[in-house]
ZALUM-212738 format. One line per field, with one value per residue (C-alpha): x, y, z. Coordinates in steps of 0.25 Angstrom, whole numbers, always signed. Layout:
BEGIN
x <- [X	...]
y <- [Y	...]
z <- [Z	...]
This chain:
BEGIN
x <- [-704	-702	-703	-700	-688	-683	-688	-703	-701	-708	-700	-693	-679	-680	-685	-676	-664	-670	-673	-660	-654	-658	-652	-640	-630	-632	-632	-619	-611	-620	-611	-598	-598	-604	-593	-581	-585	-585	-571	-568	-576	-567	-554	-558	-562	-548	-539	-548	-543	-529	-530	-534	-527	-514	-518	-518	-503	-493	-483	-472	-476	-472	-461	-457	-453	-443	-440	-450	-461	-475	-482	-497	-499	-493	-500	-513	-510	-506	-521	-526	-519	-522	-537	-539	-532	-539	-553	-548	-545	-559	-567	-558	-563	-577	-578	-571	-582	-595	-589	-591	-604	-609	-604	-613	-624	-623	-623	-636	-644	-640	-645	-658	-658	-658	-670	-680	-675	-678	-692	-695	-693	-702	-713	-713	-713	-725	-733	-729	-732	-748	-755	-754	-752	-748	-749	-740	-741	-730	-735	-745	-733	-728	-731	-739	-729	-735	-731	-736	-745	-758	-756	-766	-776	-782	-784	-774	-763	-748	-745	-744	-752	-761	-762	-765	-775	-785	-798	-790	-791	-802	-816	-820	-827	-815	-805	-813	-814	-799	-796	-802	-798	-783	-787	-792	-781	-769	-777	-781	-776	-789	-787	-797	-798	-805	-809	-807	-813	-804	-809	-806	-815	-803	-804	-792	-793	-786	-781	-776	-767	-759	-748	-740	-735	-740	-753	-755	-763	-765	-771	-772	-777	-790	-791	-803	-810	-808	-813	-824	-824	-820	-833	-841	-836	-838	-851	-855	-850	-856	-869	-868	-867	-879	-887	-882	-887	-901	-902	-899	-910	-920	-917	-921	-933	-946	-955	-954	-943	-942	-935	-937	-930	-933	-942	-951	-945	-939	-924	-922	-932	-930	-934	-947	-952	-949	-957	-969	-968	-967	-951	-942	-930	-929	-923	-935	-945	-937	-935	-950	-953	-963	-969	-975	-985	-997	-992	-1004	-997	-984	-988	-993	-980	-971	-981	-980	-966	-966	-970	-967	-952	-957	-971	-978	-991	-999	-1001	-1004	-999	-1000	-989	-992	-1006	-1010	-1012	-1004	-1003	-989	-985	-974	-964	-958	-948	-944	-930	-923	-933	-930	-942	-938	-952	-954	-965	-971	-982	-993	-1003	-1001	-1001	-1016	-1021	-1017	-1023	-1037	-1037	-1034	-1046	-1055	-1051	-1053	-1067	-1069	-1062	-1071	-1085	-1081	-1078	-1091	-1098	-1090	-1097	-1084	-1082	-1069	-1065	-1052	-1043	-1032	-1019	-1025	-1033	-1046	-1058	-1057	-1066	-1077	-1088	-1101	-1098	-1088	-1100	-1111	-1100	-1098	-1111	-1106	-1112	-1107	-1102	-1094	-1087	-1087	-1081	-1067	-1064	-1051	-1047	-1048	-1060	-1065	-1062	-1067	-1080	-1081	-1078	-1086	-1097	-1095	-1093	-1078	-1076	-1067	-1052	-1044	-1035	-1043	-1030	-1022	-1031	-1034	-1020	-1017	-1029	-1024	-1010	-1015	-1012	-997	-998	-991	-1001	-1016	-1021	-1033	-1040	-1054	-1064	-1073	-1085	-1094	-1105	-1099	-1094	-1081	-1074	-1061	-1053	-1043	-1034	-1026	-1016	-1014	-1001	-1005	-1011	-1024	-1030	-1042	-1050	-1059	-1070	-1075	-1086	-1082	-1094	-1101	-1089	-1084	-1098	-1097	-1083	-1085	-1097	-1089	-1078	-1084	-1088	-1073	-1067	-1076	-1071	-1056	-1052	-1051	-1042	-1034	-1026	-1024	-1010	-1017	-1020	-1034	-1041	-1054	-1059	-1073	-1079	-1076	-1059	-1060	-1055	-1065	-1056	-1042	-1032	-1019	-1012	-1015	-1009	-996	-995	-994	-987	-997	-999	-1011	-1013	-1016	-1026	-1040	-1055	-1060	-1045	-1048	-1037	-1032	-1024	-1021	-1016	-1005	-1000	-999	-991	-981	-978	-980	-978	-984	-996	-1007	-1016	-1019	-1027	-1032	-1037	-1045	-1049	-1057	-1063	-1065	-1078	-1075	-1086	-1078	-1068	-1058	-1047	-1034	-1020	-1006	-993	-986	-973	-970	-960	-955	-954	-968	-975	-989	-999	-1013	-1028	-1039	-1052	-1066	-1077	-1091	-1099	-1086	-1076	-1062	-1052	-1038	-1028	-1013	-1004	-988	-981	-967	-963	-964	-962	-948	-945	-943	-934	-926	-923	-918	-910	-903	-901	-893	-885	-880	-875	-869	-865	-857	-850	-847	-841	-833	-827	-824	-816	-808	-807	-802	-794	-785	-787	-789	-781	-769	-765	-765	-757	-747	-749	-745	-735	-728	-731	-723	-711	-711	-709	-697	-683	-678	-688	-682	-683	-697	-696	-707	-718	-719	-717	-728	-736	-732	-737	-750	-751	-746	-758	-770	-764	-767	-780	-785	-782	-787	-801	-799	-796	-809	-817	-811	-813	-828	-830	-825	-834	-847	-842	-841	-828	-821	-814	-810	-798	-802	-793	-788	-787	-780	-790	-778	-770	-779	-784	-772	-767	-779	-776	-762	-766	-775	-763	-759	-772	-774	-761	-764	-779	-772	-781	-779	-785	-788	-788	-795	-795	-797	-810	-806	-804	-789	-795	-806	-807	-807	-800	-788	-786	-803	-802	-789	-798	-809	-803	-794	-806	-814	-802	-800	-815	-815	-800	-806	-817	-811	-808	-793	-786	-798	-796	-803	-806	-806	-811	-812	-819	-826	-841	-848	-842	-839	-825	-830	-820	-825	-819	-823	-822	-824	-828	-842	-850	-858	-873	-884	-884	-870	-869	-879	-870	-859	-856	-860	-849	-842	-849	-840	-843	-836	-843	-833	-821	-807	-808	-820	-816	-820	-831	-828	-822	-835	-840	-827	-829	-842	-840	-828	-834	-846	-837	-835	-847	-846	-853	-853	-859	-856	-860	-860	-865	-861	-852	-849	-842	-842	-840	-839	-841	-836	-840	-833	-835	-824	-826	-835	-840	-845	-838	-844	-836	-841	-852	-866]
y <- [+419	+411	+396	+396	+389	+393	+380	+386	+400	+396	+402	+397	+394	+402	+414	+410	+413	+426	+432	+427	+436	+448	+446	+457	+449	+439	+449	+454	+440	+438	+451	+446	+433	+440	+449	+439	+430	+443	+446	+430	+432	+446	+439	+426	+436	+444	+430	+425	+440	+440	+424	+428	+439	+430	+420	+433	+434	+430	+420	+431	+440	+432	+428	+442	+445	+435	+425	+432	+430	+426	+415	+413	+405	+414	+424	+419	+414	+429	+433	+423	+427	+442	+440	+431	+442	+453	+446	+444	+456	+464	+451	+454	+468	+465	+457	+468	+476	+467	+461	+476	+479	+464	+468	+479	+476	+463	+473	+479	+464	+461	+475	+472	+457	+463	+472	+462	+453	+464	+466	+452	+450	+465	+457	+444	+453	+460	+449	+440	+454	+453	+440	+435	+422	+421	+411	+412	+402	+406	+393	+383	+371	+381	+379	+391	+399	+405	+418	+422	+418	+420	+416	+427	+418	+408	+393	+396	+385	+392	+377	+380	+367	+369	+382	+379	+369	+379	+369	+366	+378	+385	+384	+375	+387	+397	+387	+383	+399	+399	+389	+395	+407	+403	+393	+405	+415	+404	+401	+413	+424	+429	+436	+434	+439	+431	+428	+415	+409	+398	+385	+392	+406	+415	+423	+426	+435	+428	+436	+429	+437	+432	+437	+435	+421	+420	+419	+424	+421	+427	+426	+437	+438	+447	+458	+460	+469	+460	+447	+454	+459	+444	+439	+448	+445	+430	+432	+439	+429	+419	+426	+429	+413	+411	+423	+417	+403	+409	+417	+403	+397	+407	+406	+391	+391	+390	+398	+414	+422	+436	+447	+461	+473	+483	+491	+479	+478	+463	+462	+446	+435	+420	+413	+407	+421	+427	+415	+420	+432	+429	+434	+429	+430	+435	+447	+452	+449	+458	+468	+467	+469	+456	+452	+440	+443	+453	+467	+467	+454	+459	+472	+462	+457	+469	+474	+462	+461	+472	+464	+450	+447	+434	+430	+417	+419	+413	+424	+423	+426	+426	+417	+414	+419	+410	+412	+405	+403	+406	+406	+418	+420	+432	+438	+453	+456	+470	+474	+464	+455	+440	+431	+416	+412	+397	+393	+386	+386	+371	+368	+376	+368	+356	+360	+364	+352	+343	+349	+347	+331	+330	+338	+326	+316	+318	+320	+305	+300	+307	+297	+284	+274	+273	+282	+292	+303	+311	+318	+328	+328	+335	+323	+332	+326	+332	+324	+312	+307	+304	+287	+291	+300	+290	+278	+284	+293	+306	+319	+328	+341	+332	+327	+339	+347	+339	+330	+325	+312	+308	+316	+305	+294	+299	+302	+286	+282	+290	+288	+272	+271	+265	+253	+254	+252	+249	+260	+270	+280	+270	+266	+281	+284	+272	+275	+290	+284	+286	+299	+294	+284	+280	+269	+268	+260	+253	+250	+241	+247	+239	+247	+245	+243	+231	+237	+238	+248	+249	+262	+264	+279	+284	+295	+306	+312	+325	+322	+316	+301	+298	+287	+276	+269	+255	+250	+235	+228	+221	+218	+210	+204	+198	+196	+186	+179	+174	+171	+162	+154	+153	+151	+138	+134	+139	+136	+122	+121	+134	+126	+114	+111	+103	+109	+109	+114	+112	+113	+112	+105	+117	+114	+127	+128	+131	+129	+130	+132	+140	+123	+121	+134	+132	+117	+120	+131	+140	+155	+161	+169	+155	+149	+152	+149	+147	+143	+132	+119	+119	+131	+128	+113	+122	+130	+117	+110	+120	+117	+102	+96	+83	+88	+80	+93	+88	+75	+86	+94	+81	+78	+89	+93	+81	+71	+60	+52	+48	+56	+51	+55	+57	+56	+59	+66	+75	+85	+100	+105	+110	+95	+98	+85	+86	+74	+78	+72	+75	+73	+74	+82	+83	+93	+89	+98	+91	+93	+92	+90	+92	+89	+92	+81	+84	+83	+69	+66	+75	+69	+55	+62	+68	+56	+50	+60	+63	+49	+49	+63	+57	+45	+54	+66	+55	+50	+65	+68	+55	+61	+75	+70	+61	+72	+81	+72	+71	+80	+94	+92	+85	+94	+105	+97	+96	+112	+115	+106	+111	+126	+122	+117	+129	+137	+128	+134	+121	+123	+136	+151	+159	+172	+182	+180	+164	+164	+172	+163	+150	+156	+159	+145	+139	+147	+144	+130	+129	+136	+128	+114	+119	+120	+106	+100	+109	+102	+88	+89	+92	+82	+71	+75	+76	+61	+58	+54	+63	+56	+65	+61	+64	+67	+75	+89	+100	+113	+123	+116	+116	+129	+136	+127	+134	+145	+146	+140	+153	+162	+166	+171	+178	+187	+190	+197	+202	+195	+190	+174	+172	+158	+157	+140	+144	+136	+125	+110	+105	+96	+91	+79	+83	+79	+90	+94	+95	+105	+112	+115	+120	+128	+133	+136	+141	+153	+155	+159	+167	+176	+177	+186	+190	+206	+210	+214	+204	+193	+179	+172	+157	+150	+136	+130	+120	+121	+110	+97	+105	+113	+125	+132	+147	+157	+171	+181	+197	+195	+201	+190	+180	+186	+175	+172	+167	+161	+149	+147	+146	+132	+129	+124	+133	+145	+155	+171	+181	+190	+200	+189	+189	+180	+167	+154	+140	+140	+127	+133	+133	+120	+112	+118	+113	+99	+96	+102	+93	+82	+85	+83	+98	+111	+125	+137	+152	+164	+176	+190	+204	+211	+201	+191	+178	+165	+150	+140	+125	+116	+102	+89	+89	+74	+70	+57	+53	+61	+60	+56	+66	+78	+76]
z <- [+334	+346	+347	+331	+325	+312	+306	+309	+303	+292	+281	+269	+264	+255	+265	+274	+262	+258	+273	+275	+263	+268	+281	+282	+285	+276	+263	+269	+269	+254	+250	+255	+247	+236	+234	+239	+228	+219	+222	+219	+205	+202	+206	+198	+188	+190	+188	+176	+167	+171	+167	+154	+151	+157	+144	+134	+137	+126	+129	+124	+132	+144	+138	+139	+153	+152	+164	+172	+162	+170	+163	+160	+173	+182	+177	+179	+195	+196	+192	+200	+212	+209	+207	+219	+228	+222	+224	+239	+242	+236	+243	+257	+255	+253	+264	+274	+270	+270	+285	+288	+283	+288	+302	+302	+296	+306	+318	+312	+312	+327	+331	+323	+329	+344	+340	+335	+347	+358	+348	+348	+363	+365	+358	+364	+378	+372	+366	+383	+390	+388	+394	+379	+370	+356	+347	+332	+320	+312	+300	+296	+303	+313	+329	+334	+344	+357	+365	+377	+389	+394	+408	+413	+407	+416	+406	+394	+395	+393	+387	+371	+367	+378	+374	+358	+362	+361	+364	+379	+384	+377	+377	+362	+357	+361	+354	+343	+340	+343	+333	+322	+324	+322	+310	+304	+308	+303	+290	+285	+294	+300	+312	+326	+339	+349	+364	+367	+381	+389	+395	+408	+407	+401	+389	+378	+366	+354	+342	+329	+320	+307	+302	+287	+294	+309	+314	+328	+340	+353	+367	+376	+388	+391	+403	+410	+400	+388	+397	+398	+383	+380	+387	+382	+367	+369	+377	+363	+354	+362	+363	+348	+344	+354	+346	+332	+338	+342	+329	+321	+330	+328	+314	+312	+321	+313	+321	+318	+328	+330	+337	+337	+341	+352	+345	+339	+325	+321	+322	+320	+314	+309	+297	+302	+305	+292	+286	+295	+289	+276	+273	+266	+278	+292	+286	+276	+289	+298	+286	+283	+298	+296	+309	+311	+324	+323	+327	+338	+343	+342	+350	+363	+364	+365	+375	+383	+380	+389	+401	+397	+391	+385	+379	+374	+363	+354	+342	+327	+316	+300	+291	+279	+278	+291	+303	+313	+328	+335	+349	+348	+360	+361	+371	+374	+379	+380	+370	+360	+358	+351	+347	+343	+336	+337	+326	+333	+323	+319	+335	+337	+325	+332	+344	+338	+330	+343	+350	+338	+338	+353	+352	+342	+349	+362	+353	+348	+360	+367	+357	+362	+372	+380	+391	+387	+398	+395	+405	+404	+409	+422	+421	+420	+412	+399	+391	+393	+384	+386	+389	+400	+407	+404	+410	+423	+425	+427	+428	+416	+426	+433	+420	+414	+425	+420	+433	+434	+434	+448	+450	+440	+447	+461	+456	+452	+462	+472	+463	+463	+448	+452	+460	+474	+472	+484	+482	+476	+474	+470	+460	+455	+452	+446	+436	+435	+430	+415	+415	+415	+406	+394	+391	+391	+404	+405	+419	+421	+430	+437	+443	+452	+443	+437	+424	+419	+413	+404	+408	+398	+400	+390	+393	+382	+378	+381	+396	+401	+399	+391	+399	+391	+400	+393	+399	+397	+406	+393	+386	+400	+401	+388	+389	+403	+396	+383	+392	+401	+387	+381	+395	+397	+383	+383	+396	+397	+383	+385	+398	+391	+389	+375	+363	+359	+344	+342	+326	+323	+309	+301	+305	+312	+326	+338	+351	+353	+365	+367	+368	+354	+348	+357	+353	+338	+338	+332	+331	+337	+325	+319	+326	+330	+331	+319	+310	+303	+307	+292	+298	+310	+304	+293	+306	+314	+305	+302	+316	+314	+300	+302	+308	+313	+309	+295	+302	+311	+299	+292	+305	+310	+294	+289	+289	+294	+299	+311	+320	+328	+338	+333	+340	+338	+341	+332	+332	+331	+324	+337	+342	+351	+351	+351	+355	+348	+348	+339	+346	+337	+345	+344	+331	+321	+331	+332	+344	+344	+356	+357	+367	+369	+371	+367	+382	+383	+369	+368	+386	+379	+368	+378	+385	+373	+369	+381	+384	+372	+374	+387	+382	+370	+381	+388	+377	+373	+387	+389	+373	+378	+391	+381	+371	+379	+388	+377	+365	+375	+385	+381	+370	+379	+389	+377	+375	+389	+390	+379	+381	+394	+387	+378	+390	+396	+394	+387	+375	+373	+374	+370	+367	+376	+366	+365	+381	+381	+371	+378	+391	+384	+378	+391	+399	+389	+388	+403	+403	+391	+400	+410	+403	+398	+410	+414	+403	+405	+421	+419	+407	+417	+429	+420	+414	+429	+427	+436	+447	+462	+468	+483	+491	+504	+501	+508	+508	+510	+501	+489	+491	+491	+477	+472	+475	+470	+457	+454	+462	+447	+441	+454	+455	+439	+443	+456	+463	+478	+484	+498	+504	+516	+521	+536	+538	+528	+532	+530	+520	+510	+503	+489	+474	+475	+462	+458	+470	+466	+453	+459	+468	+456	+448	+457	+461	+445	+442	+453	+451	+436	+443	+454	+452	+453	+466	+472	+482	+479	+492	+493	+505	+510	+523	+528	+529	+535	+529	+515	+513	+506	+495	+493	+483	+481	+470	+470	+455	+449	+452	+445	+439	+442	+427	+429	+441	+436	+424	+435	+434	+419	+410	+400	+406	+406	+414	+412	+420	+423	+425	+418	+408	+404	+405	+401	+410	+417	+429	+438	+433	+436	+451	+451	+445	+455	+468	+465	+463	+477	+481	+482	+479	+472	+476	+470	+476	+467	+466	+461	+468	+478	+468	+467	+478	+473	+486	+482	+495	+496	+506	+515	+514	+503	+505	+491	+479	+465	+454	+446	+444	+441]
């Protein structure tokens, strides 16, 4: 086999040996050492008798031939020497004789060695003459070998892994197929012929043989006739799986299915249908020739069949000794008629029992004094009662002739019944919305004869609203007279900001205003007319444990000859401070009054308190600029300094890794005094210690510093500064290095948002008698929420920038401009970036010492 080394032949050794043996030319060179080492053994055998007879010989006799006597040992190298030629001689002969026959019989193997070469090169020419590819598994561990091509078929790769990667260029049911085909064929030999489809269009037919040790695969290539043949075959399969589908379908469906021949009789049914007909399984139904539909009924549909392919009825049947309702499709094609049958039964139950509720549901409301009127989903008056005729005074025709909706309405209002709106369209739809509506709506109707009727319209799932029409002219009546009562009453206490209870002799309360309740805390589940003040004192003190309530209580049930008023101030345990009066009113009714003054009370507070945390803020303040003066700040001075001399070449030589450490400790050593200084620069402007030293500063100058300072951060992000100083003054008196700062921070916030491969602008220019320093960002932005945090300390915002700081950066700009005498502005947005503008005097008359 090509492509096949002797180490994958997949034979033994010992095959190998015993093949091997029954090769001609090795059986002839076996005979040759076979019959050498023969004639070695017979002149061996030859020297060893002449030796022993050589011993039998008497010494006399030897003696006998005088001086010319052989001895023992002469003798014996004589036979030696006669049996060795002799064995030479017979092997010589042999071997003549066998380099004859092997000679010929070597002659004979090559001729048969050129025949099976010319048969082997008339196969292979056979098996690459037909559009073909073969696959061959000679073992379990073995490579498959391929022979041919199938360049005639457009889609199957000539690349062998492409070309055994079934899934890549078949479609996943032609290679899932594929696949378990040739698992089969190579386990347990079973044969296959298949068509298999392409992912581009093209069909193959595959066949799997196996042989004693090779299993064997191949692809060939279809003509015309057998595409179409091919089509047809998978057309049919596929068609088959659909029918299986359909059959297994049909099979699980619990309404009865059927489908009969041309000539009437069943040929297919499901369980459900045999069930209807009393049989045990399909089989017995369709043996039994059970139908399940009246033979009257099933003679109207073949004869409509005739005309109609496909019928929809509602026919009965017998089951199970009942009768029952089924809505049975059946369709006629090509003869074959197939029918479904749908048990409605339960459904038309349910249908006569929902019209006996309505019919009851409508004689009940017939007998209610509230007008009812219901309305399909035509909006066509379906039912009213004899309230909703007697309310609006119409005659019965009209109602009973089902006006819709709108007809309604128009009639009212032409008959006056509705008051004029002032978009009467408007107003109509707005009113006919409740045919949409998820939710009940409710509408008030005040009509011209001065009643007032509650419309409430109810939509219904199905369709249509039911309308309710309360007349509610009474109720209001009575409703205005006992308000005007309470309104006298409860007006004046419920917009006092005091509390006010009133308790009658019994201790029970008789007036009490939303204050009172608010005041102590109570629940309005725990307070009413009528609760005694025994309750109302256990839920005030839960509130207040040393309650004046328990006075209160004696007070207002006791007999004492003579009342007095009673003041006071007692605490919540919310720390609400409540100043309370207890007034005695005529007919043994008490009053009590309670007013909040925790305002004032917890005003004096404050001012005492935060009198004190200033003085203890400033002590704390002066501490922390002291603390880290020295216990921050020059520990890392010392860190720096000597992370510096570690990098010297005097101190020695580092290795990659410690440079790479010392420049890490170097740089967060930098960036942590920084923070300090940060820190100790804002302590010392709020202790108002800061000092500026005021000078004359050079605006091109300074700006460029600044800009040179933040050069390396830039060139990391790729990111580009312009300086434009065209319209700024030569000078500005200003502290140098408070500027340096500002400007340095200013350009450090703004490349941490700035986009790579951006440009940060900075400009400077004189605007009236303020030089104005401008830098701008193309980064994201700042949102409202942020921007008023801006300025606050230790507030830190990412918001989309590269890394979050100490949040100082802003606020030490801030600090130092206003110790200018300056300002900050920032102008921000999405998706125009982000502008800080820092304004300073060009010649500030008064600078403060520090910031407010």
């Amino acid at each position: 086999m090509r492509g096949q080394g002797p180490q994958d032949s997949g034979i033994s050794g010992h095959d190998k040996r015993a093949r091997t043996a029954d090769r001609p030319d090795y059986a002839g060179s076996r005979r040759v050492r076979l019959r050498i080492a023969a004639g070695a053994g017979l002149a061996c055998y030859l020297s060893s008798t002449i030796l022993a007879r050589a011993q039998d010989i008497p010494k006399a006799g030897f003696d006998a031939f005088g001086d010319t006597a052989f001895g023992a040992s002469e003798v014996i190298q004589i036979a030696t020497f006669a049996g060795v030629m002799g064995a030479a001689m017979v092997s010589a002969i042999w071997l003549i004789r066998e380099r004859g026959r092997i000679a010929a019989e070597n002659l004979v193997l090559r001729e048969r060695i050129a025949e099976l070469n010319a048969a082997v090169q008339r196969a292979e020419a056979m098996l690459t003459t037909k559009d073909q590819r073969t696959v061959v598994w000679s073992g379990e561990r073995h490579k498959p070998d391929l022979v041919g091509t199938l360049s005639a078929a457009p889609g199957v790769p000539d690349e062998r892994s492409s070309f055994l990667a079934f899934g890549r260029w078949l479609t996943a049911r032609s290679a899932a197929m594929l696949d378990n085909a040739i698992a089969a064929l190579r386990e347990t030999g079973t044969s296959f012929d298949l068509v298999v489809e392409a992912q581009s269009g093209t069909l193959l037919e595959v066949l799997g043989r196996k042989s004693t040790s090779h299993a064997i695969v191949r692809f060939l290539s279809l003509t015309r006739r057998q595409t179409e043949h091919a089509a047809l075959k998978a057309d049919h399969a596929a068609l088959a799986v659909d029918h299986e589908a359909v059959l297994a379908l049909v099979a699980s469906l619990d309404m009865p299915f059927w489908l009969r021949s041309e000539t009437g009789r069943l040929r297919t049914v499901n369980a459900a249908y045999a069930a209807a007909v009393d049989c045990d399984t399909p089989d017995a139904a369709i043996a039994q020739g059970k139908e399940l539909l009246a033979t009257q009924a099933r003679e109207n549909i073949a004869r409509q069949h005739l005309t109609e392919p496909a019928l929809h009825r509602n026919l009965p049947a017998v089951v199970d000794g009942d009768r029952r309702l089924y809505s049975v499709t059946s369709v006629c094609a090509n003869g074959v008629a197939a029918g479904l049958a749908v048990d409605k039964s339960d459904i038309e139950a349910l249908r006569a029992e929902y019209e006996r509720t309505v019919k009851s549901h409508a004689e009940t409301l017939d007998q209610l004094s509230t007008a009812v009127a219901i309305y399909d989903a035509d909006q066509k008056l379906r039912f009213f009662n004899q309230a909703f005729q007697k309310l609006w005074e119409l005659d019965s025709a009209f109602l009973e002739a089902r006006p819709d909706n709108t007809m309604f309405l128009d009639r009212l209002r032409s008959d006056g019944k509705l008051a004029e709106q002032p978009e009467w369209r408007r107003w109509k739809e707005n009113l006919l919305s409740a045919y949409r509506a998820v939710e009940p709506q409710e509408h008030w109707w005040h009509i011209p004869d001065g009643r007032t009727i509650r419309v409430v319209a109810s939509a219904h799932p199905q369709g249509g609203v039911t309308w309710v029409f309360e007349n509610m002219t009474e109720r209001f009546d009575l409703e205005s007279r006992y308000n005007a009562a309470v309104r006298v009453q409860g007006e004046t206490l419920d917009n006092l900001a005091e509390g006010v209870a009133v308790f009658g002799p019994d201790g029970r309360v008789r007036l009490f205003n939303p204050a009172f309740i608010a005041l102590w805390r109570l629940d309005g589940a725990e307070i009413g007319t009528n609760t005694h003040i025994a309750k109302i004192r256990d839920a005030c003190e839960r509130n207040c444990p040393q309650s004046p309530w328990t006075d209160f209580v004696a007070a207002v049930t006791g007999f004492d000859d003579e009342r007095l008023e009673t003041h006071g101030k007692t605490e919540l345990v919310d720390g609400t401070i409540l100043s309370y009066a207890m007034i005695p009113l005529p007919n043994g009714q008490v009053m009590t009054t309670f007013v909040d003054v925790t305002d004032g009370v917890n005003f004096e507070r404050a001012l005492q308190d935060k009198n004190e945390a200033l003085q203890k803020a400033d002590q704390l303040k002066n501490d922390f600029v002291q603390h880290v003066s020295y216990e921050l700040r020059s520990p890392l001075t010392n860190i720096i300094g000597f992370t510096e001399l570690l990098m010297m070449p005097d101190t020695g030589p580092l290795n990659e890794r410690q440079r790479d450490y010392v420049d890490h400790i170097a740089s967060s050593s930098s960036v942590l005094l920084t923070i300090v200084n940060d820190i100790l620069d804002l302590a010392t402007v709020d202790a108002g210690i800061m000092q500026l030293e005021i000078g004359e500063v050079q605006v091109t100058r300074i700006v460029g510093e600044a800009a040179e300072l933040i050069g390396e951060k830039l060139r990391e992000h790729q990111i580009a500064i312009a300086v434009d100083t065209k319209e700024a003054p030569p000078s500005l008196h200003a502290d140098e290095n408070r500027l340096r700062q500002i400007l340095f921070n200013l350009l450090s916030n703004a490349a941490n948002y700035a986009p790579e491969r951006s440009t940060i602008a900075l400009t400077c220019r004189m605007t009236g008698d303020q030089v104005e320093f401008r830098v701008h960002d193309d980064g994201p932005g700042m949102p409202p929420e942020i921007l008023d945090a801006a300025f606050e300390r230790f507030e830190p915002h990412a918001n989309g920038g590269r890394r979050r700081g100490a949040g100082l950066g802003l606020s030490i700009v801030k600090s130092f401009v206003e110790l200018h005498g300056g300002s900050v502005e920032i102008d921000t947005g999405e998706a125009r970036g982000t502008t800080v503008t820092c304004r300073f005097p060009v010649a500030p008359k008064g600078v403060r010492a520090a910031a407010e």
